[in-house]
C-alpha positions in Angstrom: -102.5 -59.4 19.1 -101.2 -57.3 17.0 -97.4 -56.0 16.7 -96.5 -53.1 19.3 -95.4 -49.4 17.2 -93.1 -47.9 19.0 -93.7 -45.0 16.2 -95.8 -41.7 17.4 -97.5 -41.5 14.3 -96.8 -43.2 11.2 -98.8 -42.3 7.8 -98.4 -42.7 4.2 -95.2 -41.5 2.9 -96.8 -38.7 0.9 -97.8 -37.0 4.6 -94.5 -37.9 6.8 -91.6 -38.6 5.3 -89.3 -40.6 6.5 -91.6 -42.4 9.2 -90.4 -45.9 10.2 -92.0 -48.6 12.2 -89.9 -50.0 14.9 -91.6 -53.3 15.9 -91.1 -55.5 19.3 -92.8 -58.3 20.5 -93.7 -58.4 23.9 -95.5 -55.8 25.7 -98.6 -57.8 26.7 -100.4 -55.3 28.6 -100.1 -52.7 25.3 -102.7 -52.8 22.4 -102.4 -51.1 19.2 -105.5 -49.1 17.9 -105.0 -48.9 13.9 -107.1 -45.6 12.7 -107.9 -44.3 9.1 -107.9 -41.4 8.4 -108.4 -39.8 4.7 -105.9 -37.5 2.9 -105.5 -33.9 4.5 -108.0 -33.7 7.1 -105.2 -33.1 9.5 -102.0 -31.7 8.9 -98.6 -33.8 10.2 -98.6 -31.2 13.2 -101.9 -32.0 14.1 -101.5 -35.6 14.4 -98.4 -35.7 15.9 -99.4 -34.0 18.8 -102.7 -35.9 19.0 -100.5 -39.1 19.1 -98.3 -37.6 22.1 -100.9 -36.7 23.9 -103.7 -39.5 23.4 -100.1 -41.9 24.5 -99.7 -39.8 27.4 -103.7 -40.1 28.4 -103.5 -44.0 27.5 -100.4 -45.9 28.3 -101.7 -49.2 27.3 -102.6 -48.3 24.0 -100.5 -47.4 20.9 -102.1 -46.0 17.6 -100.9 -46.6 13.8 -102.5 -44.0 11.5 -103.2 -44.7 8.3 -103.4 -42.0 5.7 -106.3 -43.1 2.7 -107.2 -41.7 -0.4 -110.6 -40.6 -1.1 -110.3 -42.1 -4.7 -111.5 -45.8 -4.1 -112.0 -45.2 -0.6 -115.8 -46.9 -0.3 -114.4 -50.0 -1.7 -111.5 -50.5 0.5 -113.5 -49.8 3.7 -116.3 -52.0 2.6 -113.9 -54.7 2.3 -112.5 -54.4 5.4 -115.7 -54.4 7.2 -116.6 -57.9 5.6 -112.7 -59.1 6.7 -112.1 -61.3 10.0 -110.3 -57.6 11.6 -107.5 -58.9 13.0 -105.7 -56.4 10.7 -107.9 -54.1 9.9 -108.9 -50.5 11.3 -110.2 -49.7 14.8 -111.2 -46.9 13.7 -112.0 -44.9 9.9 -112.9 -41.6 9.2 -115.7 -41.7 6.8 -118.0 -38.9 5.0 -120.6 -37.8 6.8 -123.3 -38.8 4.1 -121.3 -41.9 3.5 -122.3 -43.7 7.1 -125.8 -45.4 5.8 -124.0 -47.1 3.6 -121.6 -48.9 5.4 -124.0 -49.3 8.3 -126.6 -51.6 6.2 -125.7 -54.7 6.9 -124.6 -54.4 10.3 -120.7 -53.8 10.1 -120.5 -51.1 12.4 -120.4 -50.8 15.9 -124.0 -48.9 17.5 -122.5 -45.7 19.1 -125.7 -44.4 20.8 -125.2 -45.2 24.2 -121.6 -43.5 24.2 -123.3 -40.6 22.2 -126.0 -40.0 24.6 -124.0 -40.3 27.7 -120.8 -39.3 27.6 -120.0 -37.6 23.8 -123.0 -34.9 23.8 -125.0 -36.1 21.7 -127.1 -33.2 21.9 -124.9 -30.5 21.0 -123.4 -31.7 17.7 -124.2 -30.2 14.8 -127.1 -31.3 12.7 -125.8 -31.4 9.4 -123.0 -33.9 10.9 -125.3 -35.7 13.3 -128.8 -37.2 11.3 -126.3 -38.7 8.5 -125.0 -40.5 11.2 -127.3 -42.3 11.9 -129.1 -45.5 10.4 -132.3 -46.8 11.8 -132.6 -44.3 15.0 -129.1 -45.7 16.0 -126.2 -43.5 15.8 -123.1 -44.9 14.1 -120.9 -42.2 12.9 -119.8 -39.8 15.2 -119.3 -35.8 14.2 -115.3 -35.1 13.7 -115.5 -31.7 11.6 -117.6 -30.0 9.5 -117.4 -27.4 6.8 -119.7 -25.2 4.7 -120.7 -22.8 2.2 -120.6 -19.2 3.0 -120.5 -16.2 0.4 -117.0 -15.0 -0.5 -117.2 -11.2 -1.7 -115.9 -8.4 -3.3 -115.2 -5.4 0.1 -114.1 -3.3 -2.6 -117.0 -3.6 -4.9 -119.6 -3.5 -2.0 -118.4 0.0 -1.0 -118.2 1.2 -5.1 -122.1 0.0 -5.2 -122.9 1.8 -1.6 -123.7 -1.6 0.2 -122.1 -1.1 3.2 -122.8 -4.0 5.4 -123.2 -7.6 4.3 -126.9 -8.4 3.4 -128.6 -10.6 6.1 -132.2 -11.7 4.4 -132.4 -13.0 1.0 -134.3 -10.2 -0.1 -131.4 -8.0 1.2 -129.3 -10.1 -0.8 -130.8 -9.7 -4.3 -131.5 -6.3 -3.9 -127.5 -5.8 -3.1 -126.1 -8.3 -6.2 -129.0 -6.4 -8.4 -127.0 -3.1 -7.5 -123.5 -5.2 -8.0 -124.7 -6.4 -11.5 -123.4 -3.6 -13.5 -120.9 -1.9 -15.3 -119.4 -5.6 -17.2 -119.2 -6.7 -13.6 -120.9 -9.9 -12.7 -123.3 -9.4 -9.3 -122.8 -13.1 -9.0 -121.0 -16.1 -10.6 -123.2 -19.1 -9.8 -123.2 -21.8 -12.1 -126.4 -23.5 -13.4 -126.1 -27.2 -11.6 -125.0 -25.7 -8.1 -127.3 -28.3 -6.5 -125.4 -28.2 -3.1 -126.4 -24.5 -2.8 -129.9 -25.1 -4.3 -130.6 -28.1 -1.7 -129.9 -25.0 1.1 -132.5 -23.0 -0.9 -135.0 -26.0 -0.5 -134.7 -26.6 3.0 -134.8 -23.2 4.1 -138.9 -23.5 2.6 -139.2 -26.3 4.5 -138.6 -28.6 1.7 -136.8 -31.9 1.1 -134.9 -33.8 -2.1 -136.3 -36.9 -0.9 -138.7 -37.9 1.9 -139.4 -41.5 3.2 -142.9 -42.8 4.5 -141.9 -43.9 7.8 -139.3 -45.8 9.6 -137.1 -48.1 7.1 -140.4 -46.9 4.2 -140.1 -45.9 0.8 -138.0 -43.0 0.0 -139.5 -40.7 -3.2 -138.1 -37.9 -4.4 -139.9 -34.6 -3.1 -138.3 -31.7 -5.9 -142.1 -31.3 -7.0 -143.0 -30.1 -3.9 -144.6 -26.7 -3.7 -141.4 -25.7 -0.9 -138.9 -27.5 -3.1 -140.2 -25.1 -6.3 -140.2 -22.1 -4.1 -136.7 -23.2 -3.2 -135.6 -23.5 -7.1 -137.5 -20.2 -8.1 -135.1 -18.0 -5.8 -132.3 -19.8 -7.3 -133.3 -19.0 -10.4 -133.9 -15.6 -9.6 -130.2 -15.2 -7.8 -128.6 -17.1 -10.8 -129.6 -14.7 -12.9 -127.9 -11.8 -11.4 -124.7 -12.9 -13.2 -123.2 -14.8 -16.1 -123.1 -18.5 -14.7 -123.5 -21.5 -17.3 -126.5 -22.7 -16.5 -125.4 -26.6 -18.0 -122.7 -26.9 -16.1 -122.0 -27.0 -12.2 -119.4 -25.3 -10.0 -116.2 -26.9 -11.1 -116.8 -26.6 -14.6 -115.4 -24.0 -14.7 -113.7 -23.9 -11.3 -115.6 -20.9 -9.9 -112.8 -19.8 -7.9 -111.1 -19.0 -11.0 -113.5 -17.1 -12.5 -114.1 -15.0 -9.2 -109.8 -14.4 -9.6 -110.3 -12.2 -12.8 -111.7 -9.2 -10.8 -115.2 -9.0 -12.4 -117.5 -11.3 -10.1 -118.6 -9.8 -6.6 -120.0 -12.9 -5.3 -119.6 -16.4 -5.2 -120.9 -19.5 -3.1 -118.2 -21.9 -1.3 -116.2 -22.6 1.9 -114.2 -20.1 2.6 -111.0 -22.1 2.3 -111.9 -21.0 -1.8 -110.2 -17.5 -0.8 -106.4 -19.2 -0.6 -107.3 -20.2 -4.1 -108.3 -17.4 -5.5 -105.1 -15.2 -4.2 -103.2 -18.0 -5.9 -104.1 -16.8 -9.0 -104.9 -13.0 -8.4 -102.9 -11.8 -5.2 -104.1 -7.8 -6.0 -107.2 -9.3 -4.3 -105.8 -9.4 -0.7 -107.3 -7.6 1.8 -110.2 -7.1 -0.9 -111.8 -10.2 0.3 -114.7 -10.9 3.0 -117.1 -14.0 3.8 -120.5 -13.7 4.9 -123.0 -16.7 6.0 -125.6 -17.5 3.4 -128.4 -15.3 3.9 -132.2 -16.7 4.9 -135.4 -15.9 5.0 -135.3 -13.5 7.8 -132.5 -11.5 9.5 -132.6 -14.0 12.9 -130.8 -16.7 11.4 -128.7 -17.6 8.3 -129.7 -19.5 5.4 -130.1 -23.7 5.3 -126.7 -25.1 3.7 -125.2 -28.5 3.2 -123.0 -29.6 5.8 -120.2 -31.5 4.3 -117.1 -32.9 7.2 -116.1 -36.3 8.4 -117.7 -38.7 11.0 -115.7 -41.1 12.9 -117.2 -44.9 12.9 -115.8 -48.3 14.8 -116.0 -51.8 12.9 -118.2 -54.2 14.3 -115.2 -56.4 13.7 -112.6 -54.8 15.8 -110.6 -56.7 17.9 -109.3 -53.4 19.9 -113.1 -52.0 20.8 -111.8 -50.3 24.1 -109.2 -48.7 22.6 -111.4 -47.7 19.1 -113.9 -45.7 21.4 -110.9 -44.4 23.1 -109.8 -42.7 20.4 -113.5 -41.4 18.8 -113.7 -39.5 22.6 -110.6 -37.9 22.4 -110.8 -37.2 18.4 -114.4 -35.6 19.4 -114.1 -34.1 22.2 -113.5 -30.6 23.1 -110.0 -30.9 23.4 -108.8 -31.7 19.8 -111.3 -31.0 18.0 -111.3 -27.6 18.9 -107.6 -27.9 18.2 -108.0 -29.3 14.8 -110.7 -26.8 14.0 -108.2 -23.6 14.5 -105.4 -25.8 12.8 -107.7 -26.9 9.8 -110.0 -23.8 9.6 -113.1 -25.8 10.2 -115.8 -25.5 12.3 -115.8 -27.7 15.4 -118.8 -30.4 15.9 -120.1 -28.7 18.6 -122.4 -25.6 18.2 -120.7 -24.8 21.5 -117.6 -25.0 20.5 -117.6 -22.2 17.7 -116.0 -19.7 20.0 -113.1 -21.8 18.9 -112.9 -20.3 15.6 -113.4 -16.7 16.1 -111.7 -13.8 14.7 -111.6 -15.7 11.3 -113.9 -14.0 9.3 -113.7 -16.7 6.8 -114.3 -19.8 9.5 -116.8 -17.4 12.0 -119.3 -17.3 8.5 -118.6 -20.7 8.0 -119.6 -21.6 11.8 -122.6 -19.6 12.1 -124.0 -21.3 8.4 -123.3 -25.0 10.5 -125.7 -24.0 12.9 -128.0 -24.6 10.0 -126.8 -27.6 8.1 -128.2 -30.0 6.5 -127.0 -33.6 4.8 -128.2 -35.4 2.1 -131.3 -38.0 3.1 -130.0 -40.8 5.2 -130.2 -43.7 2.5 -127.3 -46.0 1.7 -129.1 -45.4 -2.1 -128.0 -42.0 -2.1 -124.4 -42.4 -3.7 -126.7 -43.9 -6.7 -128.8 -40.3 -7.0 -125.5 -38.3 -7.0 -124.4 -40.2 -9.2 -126.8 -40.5 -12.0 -127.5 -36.8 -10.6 -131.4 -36.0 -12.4 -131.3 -32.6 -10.0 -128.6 -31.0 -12.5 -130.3 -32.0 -15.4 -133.9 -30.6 -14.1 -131.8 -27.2 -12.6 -130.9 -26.6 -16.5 -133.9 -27.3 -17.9 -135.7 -24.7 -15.7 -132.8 -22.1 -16.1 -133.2 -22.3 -20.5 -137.1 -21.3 -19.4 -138.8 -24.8 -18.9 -142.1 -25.5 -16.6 -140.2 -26.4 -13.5 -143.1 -28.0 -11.7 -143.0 -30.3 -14.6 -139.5 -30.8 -14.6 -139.2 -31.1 -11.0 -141.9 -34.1 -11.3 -139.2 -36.1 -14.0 -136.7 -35.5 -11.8 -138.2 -36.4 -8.8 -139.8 -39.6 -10.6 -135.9 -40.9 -11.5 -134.7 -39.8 -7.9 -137.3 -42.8 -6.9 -136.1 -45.4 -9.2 -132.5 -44.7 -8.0 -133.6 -44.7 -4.5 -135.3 -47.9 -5.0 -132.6 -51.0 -5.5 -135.1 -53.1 -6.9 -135.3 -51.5 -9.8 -131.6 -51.3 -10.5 
């Protein structure tokens, strides 16, 4: 067994300072439950008093917390899947698109039963939920989510006459038409967005990928007549400001540009705004958030659904205590804590009450209700990757056929989806 930590919560140095492990031997009936968690998805309050109280709840059981770095993170958890686990995690947090690809190959533990009885399997949020899952079984479990929204100009709203947020995407081209004037930009939105163009496609009802069947082949699907539809209104939004269109969202980092005062809209979670006050605090108080608009006024816009899942080793020696921890880490309780802490939206569509009067984090919450992942194929990292859906985004935006272009691109997104021909 391992060592007893008489620590409440001890992370990497560059999180707590000045934690020390104080180590006994004894304590027989006591288990330590050793949990991973990646660079600031919590703050050092946060998991303090998670530590307190999940002691308090558990007697027997101590947890060591381990802080990781997302650089290099899928190798070190896939090597300590294949280890014996005497020393290894309980318990890692792990992207929510990333749980495919450590659950091929049968290294972590089937959560379905726990999700369905007891963890509300139900209510979590989509866009959190289907990636984790692997052959109808579910293996990660929802910890937080977060998501794009619109972040706007109040100020340049009002000067254009638009006096409530649009809530149709009609609405919302009409309003950045009106905002693209006078050397200011209606929108900044780069050219190889594809997060926010994957939102577009699913809102038509259409897919990056699609598989044929249970554990078939997977084929790209941007040819599709609702995947087109899906890149036409992006082109047509796009063009209502001066984005590249041959780079993506980073490149330059949009919130920067939004800073310089001339750009009413851009598309990213809200926690963008702290940046952008960073670099031009006149904006305060000139800032609002807004859910990504859809195809009618009932219900916002498709967007992807990035956030963590929690998943147990099959190779856990401390499985009690592991699914200990994903309850209490999931359930209403702290993760309704984290989400006000964090500013994210809880994994519960239920839960969003927990975030309200944060205009920034209530946009953000009602966009969850629609999220989406990436398709739910441990091949996926390969497509992002080699990433043919910026290339065939630029090609349509400098005036190329984009059904023809979407056929390429949807031609390479089956050879990387295929491993036998890598």
């Amino acid at each position: 067994m391992r060592r007893r930590l008489l620590a409440l919560v001890c992370v990497s140095a560059s999180v707590l300072s000045g934690c020390g492990l104080i180590s006994q031997d004894g304590g027989g009936d006591r288990h330590t439950v050793t949990v991973w968690l990646m660079k600031d998805s919590a703050s050092q309050d946060f998991l303090k008093r998670f530590t307190e109280g999940f002691e308090a709840d558990h007697p027997d059981l101590d947890l060591d917390i381990r802080i990781q770095e997302w650089t290099g993170i899928g190798d070190k958890v896939q090597a300590a899947l294949k280890a014996d686990g005497s020393d290894g995690p309980d318990v890692i947090e792990v992207g929510n698109t990333q749980v495919p690809q450590y659950a091929e190959g049968g290294r972590l533990q089937d959560l379905t039963l726990e999700s369905m009885r007891d963890w509300g399997i139900r209510d979590w949020l989509p866009g959190l939920a289907e990636p984790g899952q692997w052959m109808s079984q579910q293996f990660g479990v929802p910890w937080y989510a977060a998501n794009r929204v619109v972040i706007y100009r109040k100020d340049l709203f009002e000067q254009a006459g638009i006096n409530e947020p649009p809530r149709t995407r009609e609405e919302w081209l009409e309003a950045t038409e009106k905002l693209d004037k006078n050397g200011d930009q209606g929108i900044y939105l780069a050219g190889q967005d594809w997060y926010t163009l994957s939102g577009f496609i699913w809102d038509e009802g259409g897919e990056l990928a699609t598989q044929a069947g249970e554990g078939g082949v997977w084929t790209g699907a941007l040819d599709s007549g609702a995947a087109l539809r899906g890149m036409d209104f992006y082109r047509e939004l796009q063009a209502l400001g001066d984005g590249p269109v041959d780079a993506d969202e980073e490149h330059p980092p949009q919130a920067g540009v939004f800073a310089k005062g001339q750009v009413a809209q851009i598309i990213a979670v809200p926690g963008q705004a702290q940046s952008v006050l960073r670099e031009n605090p006149d904006l305060k108080g000139k800032i609002g958030f807004f859910p990504v608009p859809g195809k009618s006024a009932d219900k916002p816009g498709a967007v992807f659904t990035g956030g963590s899942d929690l998943v147990v080793p099959k190779n856990t020696d401390q499985e009690e205590g592991a699914l200990a921890v994903v309850e209490a880490l999931a359930g209403e309780k702290w993760n309704t804590d984290l989400a006000r802490t964090m500013n994210y939206v809880p994994n519960k569509k239920t839960l969003a009450e927990a975030v309200s009067g944060e205009e920034g984090a209530e946009a953000m919450a009602a966009g969850a209700a629609q999220g989406r992942a990436t398709p739910g194929t441990p091949q996926w990292g390969a497509v992002e990757a080699d990433n043919p859906i910026k290339a065939y985004m630029t090609k349509v935006l400098k005036g190329a056929d984009a059904k023809s272009e979407a056929r390429k691109a949807s031609d390479r997104i089956t050879e990387l989806l295929d491993p036998n021909t890598r």
